[in-house]
VEXTOR-812185 format. One record per residue (C-alpha): chain; x, y, z. Coordinates in steps of 0.1 Angstrom, whole numbers, plus 2048, in hexadecimal, padded with zeros to 3 digits. Example, Ala and Ser with C-alpha at 12.3 -4.5 7.8 and 13.67 -1.06 7.14 Angstrom:
! residues 2
[atom "A", [87B, 7D3, 84E]];
[atom "A", [889, 7F5, 847]];
! end
This chain:
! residues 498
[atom "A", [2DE, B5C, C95]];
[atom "A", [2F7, B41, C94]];
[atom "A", [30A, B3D, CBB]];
[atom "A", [333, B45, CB8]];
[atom "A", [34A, B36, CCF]];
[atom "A", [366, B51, CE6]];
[atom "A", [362, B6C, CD2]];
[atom "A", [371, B8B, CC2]];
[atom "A", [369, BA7, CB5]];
[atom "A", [380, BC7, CA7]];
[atom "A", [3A1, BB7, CAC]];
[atom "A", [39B, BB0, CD0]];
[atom "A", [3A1, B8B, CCB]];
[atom "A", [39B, B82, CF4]];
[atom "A", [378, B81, CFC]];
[atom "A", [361, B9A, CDD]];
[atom "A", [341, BA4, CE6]];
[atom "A", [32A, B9C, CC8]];
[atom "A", [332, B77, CC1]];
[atom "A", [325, B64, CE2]];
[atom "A", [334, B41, CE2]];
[atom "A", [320, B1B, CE7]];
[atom "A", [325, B0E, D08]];
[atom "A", [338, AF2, D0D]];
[atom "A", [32C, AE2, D2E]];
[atom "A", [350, ACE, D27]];
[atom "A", [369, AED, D29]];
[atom "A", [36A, AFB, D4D]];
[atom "A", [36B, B1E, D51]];
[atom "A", [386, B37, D5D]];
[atom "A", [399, B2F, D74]];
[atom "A", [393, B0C, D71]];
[atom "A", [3B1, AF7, D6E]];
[atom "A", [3B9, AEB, D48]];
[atom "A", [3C5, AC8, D3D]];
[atom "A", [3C7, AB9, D18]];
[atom "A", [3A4, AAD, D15]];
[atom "A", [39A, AD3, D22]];
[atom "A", [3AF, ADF, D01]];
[atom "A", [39D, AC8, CEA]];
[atom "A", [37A, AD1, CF7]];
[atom "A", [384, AF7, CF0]];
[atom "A", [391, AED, CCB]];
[atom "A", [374, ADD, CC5]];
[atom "A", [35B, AF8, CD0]];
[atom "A", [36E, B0E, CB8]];
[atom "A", [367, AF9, C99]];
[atom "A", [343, AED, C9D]];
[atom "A", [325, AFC, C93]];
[atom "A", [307, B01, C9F]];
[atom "A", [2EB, AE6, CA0]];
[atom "A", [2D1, AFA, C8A]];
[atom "A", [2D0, AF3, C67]];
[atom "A", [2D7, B08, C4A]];
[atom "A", [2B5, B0B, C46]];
[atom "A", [2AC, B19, C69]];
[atom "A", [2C9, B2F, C6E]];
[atom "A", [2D3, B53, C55]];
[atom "A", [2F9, B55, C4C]];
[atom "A", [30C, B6F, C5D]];
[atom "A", [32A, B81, C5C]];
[atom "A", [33D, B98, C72]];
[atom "A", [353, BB1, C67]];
[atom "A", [36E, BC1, C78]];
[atom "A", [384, BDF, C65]];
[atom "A", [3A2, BEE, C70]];
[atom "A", [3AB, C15, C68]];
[atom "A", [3CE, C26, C69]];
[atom "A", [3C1, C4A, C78]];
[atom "A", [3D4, C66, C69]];
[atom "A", [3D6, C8C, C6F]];
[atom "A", [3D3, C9A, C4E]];
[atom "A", [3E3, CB9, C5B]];
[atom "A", [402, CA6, C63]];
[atom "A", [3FD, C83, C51]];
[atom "A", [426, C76, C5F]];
[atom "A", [418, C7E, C85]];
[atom "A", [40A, C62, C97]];
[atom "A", [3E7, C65, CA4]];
[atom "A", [3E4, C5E, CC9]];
[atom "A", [3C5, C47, CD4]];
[atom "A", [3B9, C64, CEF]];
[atom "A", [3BA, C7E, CD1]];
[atom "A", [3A3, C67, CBD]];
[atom "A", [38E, C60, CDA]];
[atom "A", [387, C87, CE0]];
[atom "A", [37E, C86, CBB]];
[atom "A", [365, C6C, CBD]];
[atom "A", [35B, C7A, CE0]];
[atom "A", [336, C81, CD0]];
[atom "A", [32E, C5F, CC7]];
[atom "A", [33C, C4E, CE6]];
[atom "A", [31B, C4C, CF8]];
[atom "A", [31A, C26, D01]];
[atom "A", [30F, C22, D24]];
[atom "A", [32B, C16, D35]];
[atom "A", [324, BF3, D3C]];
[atom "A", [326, BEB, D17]];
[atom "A", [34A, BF7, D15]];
[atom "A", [356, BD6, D22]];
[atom "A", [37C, BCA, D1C]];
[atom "A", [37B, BB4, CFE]];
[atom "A", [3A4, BB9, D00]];
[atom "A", [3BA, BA6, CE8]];
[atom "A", [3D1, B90, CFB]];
[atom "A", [3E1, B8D, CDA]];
[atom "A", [3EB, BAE, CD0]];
[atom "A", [3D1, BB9, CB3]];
[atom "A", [3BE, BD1, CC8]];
[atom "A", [3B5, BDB, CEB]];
[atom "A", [399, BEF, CF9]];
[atom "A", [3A5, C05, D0D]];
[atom "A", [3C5, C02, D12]];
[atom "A", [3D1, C17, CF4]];
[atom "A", [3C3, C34, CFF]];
[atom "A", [39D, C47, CFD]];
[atom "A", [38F, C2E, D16]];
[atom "A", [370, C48, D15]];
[atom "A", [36C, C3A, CF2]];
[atom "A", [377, C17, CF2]];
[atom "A", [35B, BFE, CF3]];
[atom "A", [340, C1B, CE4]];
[atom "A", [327, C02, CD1]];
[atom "A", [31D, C1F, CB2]];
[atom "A", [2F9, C1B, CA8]];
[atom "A", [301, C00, C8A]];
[atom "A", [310, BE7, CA4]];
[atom "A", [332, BF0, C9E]];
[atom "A", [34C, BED, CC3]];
[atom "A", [366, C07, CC1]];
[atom "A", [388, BFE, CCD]];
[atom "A", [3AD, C06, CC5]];
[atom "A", [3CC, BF0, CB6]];
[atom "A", [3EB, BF8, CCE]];
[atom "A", [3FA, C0A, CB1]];
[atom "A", [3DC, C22, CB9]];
[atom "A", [3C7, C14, C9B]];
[atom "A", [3A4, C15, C9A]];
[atom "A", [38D, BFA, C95]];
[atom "A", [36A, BF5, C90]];
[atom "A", [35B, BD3, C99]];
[atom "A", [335, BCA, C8D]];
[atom "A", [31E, BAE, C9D]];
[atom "A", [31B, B90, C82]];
[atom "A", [2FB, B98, C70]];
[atom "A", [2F6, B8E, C4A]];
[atom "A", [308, B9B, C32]];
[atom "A", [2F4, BBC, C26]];
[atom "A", [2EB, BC4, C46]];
[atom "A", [30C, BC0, C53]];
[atom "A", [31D, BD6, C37]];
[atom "A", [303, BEE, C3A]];
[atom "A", [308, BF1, C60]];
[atom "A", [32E, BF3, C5D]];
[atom "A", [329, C0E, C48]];
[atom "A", [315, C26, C54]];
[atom "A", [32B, C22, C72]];
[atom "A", [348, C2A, C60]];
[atom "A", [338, C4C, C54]];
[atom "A", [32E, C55, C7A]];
[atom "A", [351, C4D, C82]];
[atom "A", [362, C63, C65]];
[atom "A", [34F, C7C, C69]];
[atom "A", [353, C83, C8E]];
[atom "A", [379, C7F, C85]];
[atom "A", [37C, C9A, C6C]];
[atom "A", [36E, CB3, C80]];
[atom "A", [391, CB3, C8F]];
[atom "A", [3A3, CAD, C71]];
[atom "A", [3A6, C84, C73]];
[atom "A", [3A3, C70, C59]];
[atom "A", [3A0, C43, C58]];
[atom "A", [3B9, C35, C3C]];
[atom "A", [3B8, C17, C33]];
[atom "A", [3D3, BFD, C2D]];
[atom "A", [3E3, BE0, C37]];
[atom "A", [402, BF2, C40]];
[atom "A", [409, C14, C4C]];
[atom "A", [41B, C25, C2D]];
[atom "A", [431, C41, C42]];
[atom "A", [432, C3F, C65]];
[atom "A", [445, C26, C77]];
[atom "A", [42E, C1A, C90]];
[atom "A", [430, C1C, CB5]];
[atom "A", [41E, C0F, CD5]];
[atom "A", [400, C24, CE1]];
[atom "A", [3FB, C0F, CFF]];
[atom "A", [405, C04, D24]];
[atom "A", [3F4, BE9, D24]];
[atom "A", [404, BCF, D35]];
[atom "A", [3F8, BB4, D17]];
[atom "A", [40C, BC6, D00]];
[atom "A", [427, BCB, D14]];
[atom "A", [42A, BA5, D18]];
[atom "A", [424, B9F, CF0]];
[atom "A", [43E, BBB, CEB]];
[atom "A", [457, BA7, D00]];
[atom "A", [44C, B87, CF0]];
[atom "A", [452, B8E, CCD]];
[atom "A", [475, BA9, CD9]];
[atom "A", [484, B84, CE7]];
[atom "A", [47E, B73, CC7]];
[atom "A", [493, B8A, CB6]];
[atom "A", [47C, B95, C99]];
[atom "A", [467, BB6, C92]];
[atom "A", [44E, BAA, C81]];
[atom "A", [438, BA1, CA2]];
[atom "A", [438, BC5, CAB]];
[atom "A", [436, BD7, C8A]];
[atom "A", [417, BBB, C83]];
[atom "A", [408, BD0, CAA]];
[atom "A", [412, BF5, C9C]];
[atom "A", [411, BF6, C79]];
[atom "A", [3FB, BDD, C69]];
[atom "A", [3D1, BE2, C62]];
[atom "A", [3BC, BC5, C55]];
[atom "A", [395, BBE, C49]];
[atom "A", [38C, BA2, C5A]];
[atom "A", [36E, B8A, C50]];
[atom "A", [35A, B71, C6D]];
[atom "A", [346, B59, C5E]];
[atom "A", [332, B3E, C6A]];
[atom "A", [33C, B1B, C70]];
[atom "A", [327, B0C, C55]];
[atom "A", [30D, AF9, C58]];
[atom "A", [31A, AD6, C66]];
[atom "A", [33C, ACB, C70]];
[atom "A", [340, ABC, C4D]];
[atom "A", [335, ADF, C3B]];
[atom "A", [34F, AF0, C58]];
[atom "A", [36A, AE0, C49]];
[atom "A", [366, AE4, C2A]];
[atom "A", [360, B0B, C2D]];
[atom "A", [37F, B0B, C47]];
[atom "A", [395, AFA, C28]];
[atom "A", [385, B0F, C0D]];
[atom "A", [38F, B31, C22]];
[atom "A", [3B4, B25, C1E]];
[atom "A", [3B0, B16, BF9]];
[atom "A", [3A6, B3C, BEF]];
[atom "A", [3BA, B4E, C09]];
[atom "A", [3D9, B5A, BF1]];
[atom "A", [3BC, B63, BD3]];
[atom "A", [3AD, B7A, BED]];
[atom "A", [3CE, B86, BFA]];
[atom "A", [3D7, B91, BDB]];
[atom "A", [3B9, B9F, BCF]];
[atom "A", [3B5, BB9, BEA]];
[atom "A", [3DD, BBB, BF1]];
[atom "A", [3DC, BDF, BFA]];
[atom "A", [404, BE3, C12]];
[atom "A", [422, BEB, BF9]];
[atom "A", [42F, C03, C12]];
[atom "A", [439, C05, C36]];
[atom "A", [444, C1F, C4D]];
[atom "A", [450, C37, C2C]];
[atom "A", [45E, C1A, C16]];
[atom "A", [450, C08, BFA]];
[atom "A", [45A, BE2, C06]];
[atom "A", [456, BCF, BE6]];
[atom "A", [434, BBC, BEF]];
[atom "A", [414, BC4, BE8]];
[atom "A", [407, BB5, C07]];
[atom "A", [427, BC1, C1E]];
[atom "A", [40C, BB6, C3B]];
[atom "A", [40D, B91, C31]];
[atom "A", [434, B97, C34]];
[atom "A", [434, B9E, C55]];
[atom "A", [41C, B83, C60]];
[atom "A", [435, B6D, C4F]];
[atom "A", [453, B7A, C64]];
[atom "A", [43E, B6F, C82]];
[atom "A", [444, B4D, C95]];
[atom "A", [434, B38, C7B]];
[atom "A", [424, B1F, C98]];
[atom "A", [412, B3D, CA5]];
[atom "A", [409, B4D, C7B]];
[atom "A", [408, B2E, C65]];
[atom "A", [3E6, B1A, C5B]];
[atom "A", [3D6, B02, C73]];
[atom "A", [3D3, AEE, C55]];
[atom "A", [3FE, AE8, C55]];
[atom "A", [3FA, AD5, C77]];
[atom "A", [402, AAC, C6F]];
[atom "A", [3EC, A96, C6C]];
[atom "A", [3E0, A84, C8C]];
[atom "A", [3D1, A65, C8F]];
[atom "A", [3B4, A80, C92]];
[atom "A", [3BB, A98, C7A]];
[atom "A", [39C, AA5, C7E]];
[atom "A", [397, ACA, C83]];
[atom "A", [391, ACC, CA9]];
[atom "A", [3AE, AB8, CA9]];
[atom "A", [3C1, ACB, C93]];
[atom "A", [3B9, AED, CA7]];
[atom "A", [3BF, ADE, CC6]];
[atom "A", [3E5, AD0, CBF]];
[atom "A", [3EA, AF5, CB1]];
[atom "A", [3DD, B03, CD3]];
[atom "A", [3F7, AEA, CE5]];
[atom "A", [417, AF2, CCD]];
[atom "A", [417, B14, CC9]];
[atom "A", [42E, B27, CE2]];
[atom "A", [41D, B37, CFE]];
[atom "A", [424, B61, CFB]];
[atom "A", [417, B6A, D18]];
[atom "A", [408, B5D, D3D]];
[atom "A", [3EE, B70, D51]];
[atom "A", [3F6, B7F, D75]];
[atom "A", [3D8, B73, D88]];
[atom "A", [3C5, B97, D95]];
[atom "A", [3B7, B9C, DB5]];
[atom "A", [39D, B88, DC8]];
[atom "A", [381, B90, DDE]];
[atom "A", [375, B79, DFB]];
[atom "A", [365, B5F, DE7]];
[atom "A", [382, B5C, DD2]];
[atom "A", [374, B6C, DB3]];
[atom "A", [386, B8A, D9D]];
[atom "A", [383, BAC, DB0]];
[atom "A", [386, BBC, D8D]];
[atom "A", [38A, BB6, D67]];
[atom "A", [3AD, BBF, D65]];
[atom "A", [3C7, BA6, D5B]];
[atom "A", [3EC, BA9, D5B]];
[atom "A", [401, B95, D47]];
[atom "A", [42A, B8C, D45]];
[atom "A", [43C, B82, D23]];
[atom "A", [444, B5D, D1D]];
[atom "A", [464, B5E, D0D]];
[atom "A", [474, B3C, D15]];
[atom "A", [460, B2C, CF9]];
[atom "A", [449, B15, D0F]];
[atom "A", [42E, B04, CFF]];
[atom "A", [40A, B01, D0D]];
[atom "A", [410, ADD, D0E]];
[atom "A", [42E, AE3, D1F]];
[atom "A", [41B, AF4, D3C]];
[atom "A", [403, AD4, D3C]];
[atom "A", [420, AC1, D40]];
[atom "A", [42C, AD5, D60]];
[atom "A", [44A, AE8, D4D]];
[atom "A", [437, B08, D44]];
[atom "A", [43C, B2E, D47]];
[atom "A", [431, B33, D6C]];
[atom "A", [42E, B1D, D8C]];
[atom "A", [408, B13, D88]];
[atom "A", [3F7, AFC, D72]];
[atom "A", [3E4, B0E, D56]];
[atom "A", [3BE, B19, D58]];
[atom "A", [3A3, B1A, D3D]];
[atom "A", [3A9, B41, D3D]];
[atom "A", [3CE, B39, D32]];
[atom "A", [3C2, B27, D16]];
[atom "A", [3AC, B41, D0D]];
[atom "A", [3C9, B5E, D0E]];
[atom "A", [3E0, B43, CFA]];
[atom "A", [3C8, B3B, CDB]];
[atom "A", [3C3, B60, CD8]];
[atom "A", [3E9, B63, CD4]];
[atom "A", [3E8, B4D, CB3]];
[atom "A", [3E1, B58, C95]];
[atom "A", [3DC, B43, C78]];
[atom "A", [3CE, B4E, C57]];
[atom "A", [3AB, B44, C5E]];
[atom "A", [3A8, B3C, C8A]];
[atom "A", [38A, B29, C91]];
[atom "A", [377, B3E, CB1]];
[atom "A", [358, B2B, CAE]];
[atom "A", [356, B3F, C89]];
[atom "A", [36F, B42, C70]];
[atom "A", [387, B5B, C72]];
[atom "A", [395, B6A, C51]];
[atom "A", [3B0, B7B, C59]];
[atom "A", [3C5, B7D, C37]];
[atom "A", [3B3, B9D, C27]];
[atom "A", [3C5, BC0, C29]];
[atom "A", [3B2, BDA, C33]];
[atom "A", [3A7, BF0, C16]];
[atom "A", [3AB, C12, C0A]];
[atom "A", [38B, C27, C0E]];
[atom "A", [36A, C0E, C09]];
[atom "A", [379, BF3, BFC]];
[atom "A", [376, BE1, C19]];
[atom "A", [355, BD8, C0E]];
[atom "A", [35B, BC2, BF3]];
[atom "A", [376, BB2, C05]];
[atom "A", [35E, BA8, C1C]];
[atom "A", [33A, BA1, C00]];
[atom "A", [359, B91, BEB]];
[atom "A", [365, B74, C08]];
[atom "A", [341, B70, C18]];
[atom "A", [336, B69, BF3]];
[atom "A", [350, B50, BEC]];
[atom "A", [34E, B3C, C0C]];
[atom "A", [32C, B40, C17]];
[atom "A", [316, B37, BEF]];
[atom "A", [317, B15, BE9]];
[atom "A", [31C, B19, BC4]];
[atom "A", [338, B34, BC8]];
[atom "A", [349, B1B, BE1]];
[atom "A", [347, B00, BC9]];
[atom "A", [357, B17, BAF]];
[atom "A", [372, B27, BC6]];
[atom "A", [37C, B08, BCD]];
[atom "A", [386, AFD, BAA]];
[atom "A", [394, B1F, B9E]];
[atom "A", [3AB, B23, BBF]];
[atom "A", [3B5, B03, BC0]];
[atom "A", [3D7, B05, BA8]];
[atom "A", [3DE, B22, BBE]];
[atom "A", [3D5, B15, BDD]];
[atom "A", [3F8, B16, BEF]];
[atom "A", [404, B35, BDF]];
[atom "A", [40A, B4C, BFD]];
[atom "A", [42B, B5D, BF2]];
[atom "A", [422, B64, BD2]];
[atom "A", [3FB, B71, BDF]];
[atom "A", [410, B89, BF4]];
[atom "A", [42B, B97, BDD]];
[atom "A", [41D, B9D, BBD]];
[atom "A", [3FB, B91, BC7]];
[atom "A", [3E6, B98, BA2]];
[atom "A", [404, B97, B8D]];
[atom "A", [407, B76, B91]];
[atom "A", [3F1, B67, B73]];
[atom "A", [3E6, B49, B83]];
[atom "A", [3D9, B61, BA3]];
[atom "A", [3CB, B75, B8B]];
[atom "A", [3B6, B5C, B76]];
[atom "A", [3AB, B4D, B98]];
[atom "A", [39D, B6E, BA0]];
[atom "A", [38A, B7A, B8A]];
[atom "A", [37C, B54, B87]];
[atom "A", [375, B5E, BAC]];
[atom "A", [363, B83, BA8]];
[atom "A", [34C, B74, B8C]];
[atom "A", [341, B5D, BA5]];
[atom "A", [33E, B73, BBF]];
[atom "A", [328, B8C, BAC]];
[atom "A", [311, B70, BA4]];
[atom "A", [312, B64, BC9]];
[atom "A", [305, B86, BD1]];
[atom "A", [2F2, B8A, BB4]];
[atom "A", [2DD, B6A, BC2]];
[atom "A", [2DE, B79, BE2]];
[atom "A", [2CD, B99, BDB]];
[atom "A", [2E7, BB0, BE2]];
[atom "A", [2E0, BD2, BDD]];
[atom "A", [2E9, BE2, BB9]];
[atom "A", [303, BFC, BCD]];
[atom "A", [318, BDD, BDB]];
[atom "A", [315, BC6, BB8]];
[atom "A", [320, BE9, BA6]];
[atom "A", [33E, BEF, BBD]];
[atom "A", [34B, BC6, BBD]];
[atom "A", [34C, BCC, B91]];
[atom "A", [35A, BE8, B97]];
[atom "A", [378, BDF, BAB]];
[atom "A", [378, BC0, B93]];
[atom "A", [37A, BD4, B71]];
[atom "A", [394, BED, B86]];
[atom "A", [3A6, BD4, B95]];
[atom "A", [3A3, BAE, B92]];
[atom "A", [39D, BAC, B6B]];
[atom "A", [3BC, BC3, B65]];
[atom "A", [3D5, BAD, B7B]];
[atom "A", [3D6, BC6, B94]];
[atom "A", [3CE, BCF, BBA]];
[atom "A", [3CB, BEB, BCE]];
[atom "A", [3F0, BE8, BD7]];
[atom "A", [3F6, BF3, BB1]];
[atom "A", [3E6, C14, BB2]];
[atom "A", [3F5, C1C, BD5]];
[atom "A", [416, C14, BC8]];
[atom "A", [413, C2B, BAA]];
[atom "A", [406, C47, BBE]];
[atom "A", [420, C41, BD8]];
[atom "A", [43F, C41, BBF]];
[atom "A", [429, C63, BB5]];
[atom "A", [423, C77, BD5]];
[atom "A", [439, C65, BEC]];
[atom "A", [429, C53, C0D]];
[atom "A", [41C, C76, C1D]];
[atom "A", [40D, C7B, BFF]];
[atom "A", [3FC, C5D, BFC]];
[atom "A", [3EE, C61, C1A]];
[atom "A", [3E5, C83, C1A]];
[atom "A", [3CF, C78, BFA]];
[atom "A", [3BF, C5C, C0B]];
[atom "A", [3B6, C70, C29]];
[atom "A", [3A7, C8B, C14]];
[atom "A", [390, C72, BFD]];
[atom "A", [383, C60, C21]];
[atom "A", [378, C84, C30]];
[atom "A", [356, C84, C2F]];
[atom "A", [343, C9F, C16]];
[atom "A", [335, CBB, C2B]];
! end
């Protein structure tokens, strides 16, 4: 298994347990104290591969999915994390020293801080780490593993999960917005406290309804195979990013509204500060403009949204306990600023600040020593799965690359149109199709199973090859049964047959 630099797993975008990182004898540790060549070190153990070959090494992917929970009793209720803890009480048996904080300095999920600590960090028997969005989401985050395994995993953890969660009327919906209830904070946490305040002094709402209200599938793939194959897989992840997008757009509504989009999340990304949202790939040129480079000058630029209170200390000077404390930065000071001596608080900045700040940023596809694909919606009932065989296929098979590439590539750019009408736009919609039939071959050559090849066509023959998405049928039933009804459908096909 291929090595993954600071890792995440379900949302928890600080330090994730299942993707270990390569040591970089030239990036000190902790509390060490950070200058610019410390930065560029850290970029560039995000983007490089490991040394084995292609040949020596399986390909991988992690999958993380995020679930609205829903009482199907009362569907316009929000569920509280300790009530879906106490659900899931009978499958949180993980000894406790595997329940570590893998907490989200970013704001896309924290382990126990949003409630059912007894639950949070419960590794299920497929691999999957339980934690909890602040909205009081629940996400499921699988060690990288190849691709049938890994869907095969993920799944059978999802039934375990379900299951347990319908024994007291709870139900997992998925899609990339929540449909009817306006979403609130489940947690104390003093993280989200300090992104709250961040994004409430830049004067938008999009930073907190992105923490409450938005649910994602998210793909990790390896590097590549060489820093030359890196790059060309980190580029291709953005040339078929708005195909993708709108093939699994699955948000036209938000908190009881249809908002016009089919992928309403990707508009409230967009309202975000665009240096901490938009593509590493939009940083100038450099007279490196290489993609260490490239990473590292994003790291630098972006404003800083929060600074860490250091915790206590015992007599050797080391932390007394895992806890971390953090205060907004609202005066818009750069981490390069702070290098410079003009930052946020009155010390210099540590490795550990660099660390909380790069899990802050969220571009499209992040580099984290993997590649990050964080443009897919999360997907009504099992769809997640070809969302996730569909972009492994596409940027992991050589020949699929090759042919991604070219079919995307008119399209390449087309972000607004990806997230508004998504397969109604014809050139979108060419592109993917193009893009399924290569897929299914991909997998085809991989040996997929006849189940997954058989639900891929049939999501293309539904979907794709009729200009549609799964936005489109959730629109129709929502202009039919309303947003309670919606969701009282969807939480009734997701219960589990007895």
């Amino acid at each position: 298994m291929p090595g993954h630099a600071p890792s995440r797993a379900a949302g928890n975008e600080d330090i994730a347990p299942h993707h270990h990182g390569p040591v970089d004898p030239t990036v000190p540790l902790g509390d060490e104290p950070l200058d610019r060549a410390g930065v560029v070190s850290f970029a560039l153990a995000c983007v490089t591969p490991p040394t084995a070959s292609r040949e020596e090494r399986d390909e991988t992917v992690g999958i993380e999915t995020e679930w609205f929970v829903v009482d199907r009793r009362a569907v316009d209720r929000p569920v509280p994390p300790e009530r879906t803890g106490r659900a899931l009480a009978a499958i949180a048996h993980a000894p406790a020293d595997t329940a570590q904080d893998t907490g989200d300095a970013g704001g896309k999920g924290s382990p126990g801080d949003a409630g059912g600590a007894d639950l949070v960090g419960t590794v299920l028997p497929g691999g999957s780490r339980l934690t909890f969005e602040p909205g009081g989401q629940l996400e499921l985050s699988g060690p990288p593993a190849t691709l049938s395994a890994a869907l095969a995993a993920t799944a059978a953890d999802l039934r375990l999960v379900r299951a347990a969660l319908a024994q007291d009327g709870l139900a997992l919906i998925g899609m990339g917005t929540d449909p009817l209830r306006a979403g609130i904070c489940q947690t104390t946490a003093s993280r989200y406290a300090a992104m709250g305040d961040h994004f409430r002094a830049g004067g938008g709402a999009a930073g907190e309804a992105m923490m409450f209200s938005t649910a994602s599938v998210q793909v990790n793939l390896d590097l590549g195979a060489d820093p030359v194959d890196a790059e060309r897989r980190f580029q291709l992840a953005h040339t078929v990013g708005p195909v993708l997008t709108a093939m699994f757009a699955a948000s036209p509504a938000l908190a009881g509204r249809r908002t016009g989009w089919h992928c309403t999340r990707q508009s409230i990304w967009a309202g975000i500060d665009a240096s901490r949202t938009g593509s590493v790939l939009d940083i100038p040129p450099d007279t490196d403009s290489g993609l260490a480079a490239r990473w590292a000058r994003y790291l630098l630029a972006a404003p800083l949204m929060m600074t860490a209170i250091p915790g206590r200390r015992d007599a050797d000077g080391h932390r007394a306990d895992h806890e971390e404390h953090f205060v907004a930065s609202t005066a818009g000071h750069t981490l390069a600023d702070w290098l410079d001596g003009h930052g946020p608080v009155d010390r210099p900045p540590t490795v550990d600040d660099l660390r909380y700040h790069a899990t802050t940023l969220f571009p499209p596809v992040r580099p984290r020593g993997w590649w990050e694909i964080r443009y897919l919606d999360a997907q009504p009932g099992d769809g997640w799965q070809v969302a996730v065989a569909v972009t492994t296929a596409l940027l992991t098979d050589p020949v699929a690359s090759a042919g991604a590439a070219v079919a995307c590539e008119p399209v390449t750019r087309h972000w607004s149109a990806a997230a508004t009408v998504a397969m109604g736009d014809p050139a979108l919609a060419r592109a993917g199709a193009d893009c399924l039939a290569l897929a299914v071959d991909a997998l085809r050559r991989a040996g997929s199973t006849e189940e997954l090849l058989g639900a891929v066509e049939r999501f293309a023959q539904r979907y794709t090859l009729r200009g549609r998405c799964p936005a489109d049928d959730l629109s129709e039933r929502l202009a039919q049964n309303g947003p309670a009804g919606l969701l009282r459908e969807e939480a009734q096909s997701c219960v589990p047959a007895a």
